[in-house]
N, C-alpha and C positions, 0 to 999 in steps of 0.2 A: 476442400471437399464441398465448396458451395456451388454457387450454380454458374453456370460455363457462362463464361463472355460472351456478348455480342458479336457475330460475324463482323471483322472490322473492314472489309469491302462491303459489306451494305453499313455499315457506320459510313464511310466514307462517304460512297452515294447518298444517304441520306443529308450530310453535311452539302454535299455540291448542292445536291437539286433545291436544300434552301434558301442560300444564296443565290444560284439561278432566278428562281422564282419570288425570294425578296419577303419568305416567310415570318412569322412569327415563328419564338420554340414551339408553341401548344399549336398551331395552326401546321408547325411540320409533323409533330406527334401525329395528329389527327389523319393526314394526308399519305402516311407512312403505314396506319392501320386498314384502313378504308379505299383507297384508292390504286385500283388494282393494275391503272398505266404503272405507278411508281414499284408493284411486284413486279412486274414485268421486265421492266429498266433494271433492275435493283436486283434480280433470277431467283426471290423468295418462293423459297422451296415448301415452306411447311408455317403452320398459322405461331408457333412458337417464335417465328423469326422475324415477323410482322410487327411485331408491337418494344417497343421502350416508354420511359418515362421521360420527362425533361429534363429531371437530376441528371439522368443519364448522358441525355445527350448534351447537357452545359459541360458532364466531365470530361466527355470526350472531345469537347472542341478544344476547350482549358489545355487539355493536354496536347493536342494537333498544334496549339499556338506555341506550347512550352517549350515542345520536341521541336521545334520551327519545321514541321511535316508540310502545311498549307504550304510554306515555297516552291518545294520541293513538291509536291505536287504541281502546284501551277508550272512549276519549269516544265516539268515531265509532258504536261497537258498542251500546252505550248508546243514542243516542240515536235509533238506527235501532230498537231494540227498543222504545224509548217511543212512538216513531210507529206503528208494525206494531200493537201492542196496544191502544192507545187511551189511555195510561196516563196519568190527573192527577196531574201532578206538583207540584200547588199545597195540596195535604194531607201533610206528611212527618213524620216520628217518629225522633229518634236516641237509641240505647242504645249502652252501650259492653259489649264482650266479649272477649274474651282468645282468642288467637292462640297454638296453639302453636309452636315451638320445633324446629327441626330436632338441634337438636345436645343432645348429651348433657347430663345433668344432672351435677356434680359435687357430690364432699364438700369442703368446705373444704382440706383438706391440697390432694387434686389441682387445685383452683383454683391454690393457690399453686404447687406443682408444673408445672404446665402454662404460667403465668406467665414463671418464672423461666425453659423450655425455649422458649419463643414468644421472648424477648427473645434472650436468647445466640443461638438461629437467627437470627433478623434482626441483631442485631452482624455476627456472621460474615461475612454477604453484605455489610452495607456498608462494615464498616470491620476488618477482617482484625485490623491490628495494634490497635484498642483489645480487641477480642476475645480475643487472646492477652493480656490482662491479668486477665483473670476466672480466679479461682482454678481450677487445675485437679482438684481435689475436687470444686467446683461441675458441673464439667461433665460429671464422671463420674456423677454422682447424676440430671442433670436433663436431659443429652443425649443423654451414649453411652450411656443405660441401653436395658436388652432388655425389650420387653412394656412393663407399667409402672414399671421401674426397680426401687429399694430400696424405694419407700413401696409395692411392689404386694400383698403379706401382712401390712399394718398390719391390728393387730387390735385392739378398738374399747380395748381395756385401754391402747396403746402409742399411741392414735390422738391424743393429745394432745402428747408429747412425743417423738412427731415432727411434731406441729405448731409446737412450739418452736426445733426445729432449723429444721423451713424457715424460721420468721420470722427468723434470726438469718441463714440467706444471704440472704433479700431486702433486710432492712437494710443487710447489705452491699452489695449491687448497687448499693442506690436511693443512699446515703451513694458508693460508689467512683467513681459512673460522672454524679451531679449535677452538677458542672458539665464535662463533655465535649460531645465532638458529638454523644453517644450520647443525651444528656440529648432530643434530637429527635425519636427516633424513637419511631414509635408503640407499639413494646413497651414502652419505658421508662416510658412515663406509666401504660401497662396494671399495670408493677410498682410505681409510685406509689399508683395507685388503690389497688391490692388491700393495700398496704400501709397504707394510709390506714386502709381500713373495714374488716381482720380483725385487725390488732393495734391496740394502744395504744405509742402511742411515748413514753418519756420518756427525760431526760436523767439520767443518776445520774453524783454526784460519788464519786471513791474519790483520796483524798490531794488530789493537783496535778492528777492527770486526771481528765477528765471522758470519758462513754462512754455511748451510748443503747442502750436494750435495749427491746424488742417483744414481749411478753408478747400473748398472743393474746385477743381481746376473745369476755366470753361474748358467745354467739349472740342473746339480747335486746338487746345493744347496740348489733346490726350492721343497715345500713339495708337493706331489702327491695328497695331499684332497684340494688345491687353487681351487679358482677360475679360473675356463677356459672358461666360458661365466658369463655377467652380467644377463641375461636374466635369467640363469638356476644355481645363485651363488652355488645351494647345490650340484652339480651334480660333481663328482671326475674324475678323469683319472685312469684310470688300463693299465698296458701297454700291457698285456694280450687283454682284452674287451673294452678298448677304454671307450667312454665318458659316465659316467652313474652311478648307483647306486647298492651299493653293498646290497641286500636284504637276508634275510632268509628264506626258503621256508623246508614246513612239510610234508613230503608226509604220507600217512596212507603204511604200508606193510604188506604183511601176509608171512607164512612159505613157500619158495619156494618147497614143496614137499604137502602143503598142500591142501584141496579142494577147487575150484574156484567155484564161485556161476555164475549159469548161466546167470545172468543178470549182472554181476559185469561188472564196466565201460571199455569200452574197449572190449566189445564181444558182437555180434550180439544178439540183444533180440527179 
């Protein structure tokens, strides 16, 4: 008995035309109230229909991704545009090209940095008391820090050894917390990984104890698909294209000598 859903053909629309246009949520909000091209496109009938919140429109994307609807659309979209234009799709050509990257690029220190603070946050939430076992040093450098913490005026002379110190709390995290239940969650593996491919781990013996130390691996040695933010772990480095994802993309072609149909994309119709 509450209040009716959202038209989900203008949800939809509203969804396309952001991506079309490359919006912000609050900037597609705004543009979905106000801007009377996007009634018109969209056939908003009445001022009730005009307007959402962004909760809104986050659920209903959430959900478009859940349902896997966005394919399914794009297929649909697709294929109504290869019938509209005339398009042979029996001539095709694939190249690969790089995709950027929404998220910041990092320097190694704040990799590890950001690491270490993405992990302790997710302890916290699921498991309180292994969380209170993390050094409370650790936490003061990597959590309750302000801005960017301690490492935010590293300068490039110091930028090394405090790359030293970070490696020596990751090693402890990744050595304290290996066999816990912490050992599960997705941060953990993230402080695994970055431990893996920015340091070198060895074992050193001194008397009767034995103790691993982390020395930070030069930059020739480190693989080019790591982690270069926590936020975006799948995103690669190209030294070409910078921070992003290598994709494949199929274009349709026809004979360069041959007839162009007057509506084909890309010519006045």
């Amino acid at each position: 008995m509450g209040r009716p859903s959202k038209d989900l053909h203008i949800v939809i629309g509203v969804l396309l035309l952001q991506q079309l246009h490359d919006l912000s949520d609050t900037v597609t909000v705004e543009a979905f109230a106000f801007n009377m091209a996007w009634h018109h496109a969209l056939d908003v009938r009445t001022e009730a229909d005009c307007y959402f919140c962004e909760k809104t429109l986050r659920n209903y994307r959430r959900l478009f991704i859940n349902e896997g609807l966005d394919e399914i659309l794009f297929r649909r979209v697709t294929y109504r545009l290869v019938r509209a234009f005339g398009v042979d799709t029996s001539r095709q050509r694939m190249d690969s090209t790089a995709m950027r990257s929404a998220m910041r690029s990092l320097t190694l220190l704040g990799t590890v940095v950001e690491s270490i603070s993405k992990f302790a946050r997710e302890l916290a939430r699921s498991n309180p008391a292994l969380h209170g076992l993390i050094d409370n040093d650790i936490n003061l450098r990597y959590v309750g820090r302000e801005g960017d913490g301690c490492f935010s005026n590293t300068a490039p002379s110091a930028s090394r050894r405090r790359l030293d110190e970070a490696g020596r709390d990751l090693l402890q995290l990744v050595a304290q917390f290996r066999n816990t239940a912490a050992a599960e969650l997705s941060g953990y593996a993230l402080l695994d990984q970055v431990l893996q491919e920015q340091f070198e781990v060895t074992v050193e013996e001194a008397g009767d104890t034995l103790s691993a130390v982390a020395p930070p691996r030069e930059p020739d040695d480190m693989p080019c698909d790591g982690v270069t933010n926590p936020a975006d772990p799948d995103a690669n480095y190209n030294a070409h294209k910078g921070l992003g994802y290598m994709v494949q993309i199929v274009e349709t072609c026809a004979e360069d000598d041959g007839p162009v149909h007057e509506t084909a994309p890309g010519r006045p119709i």
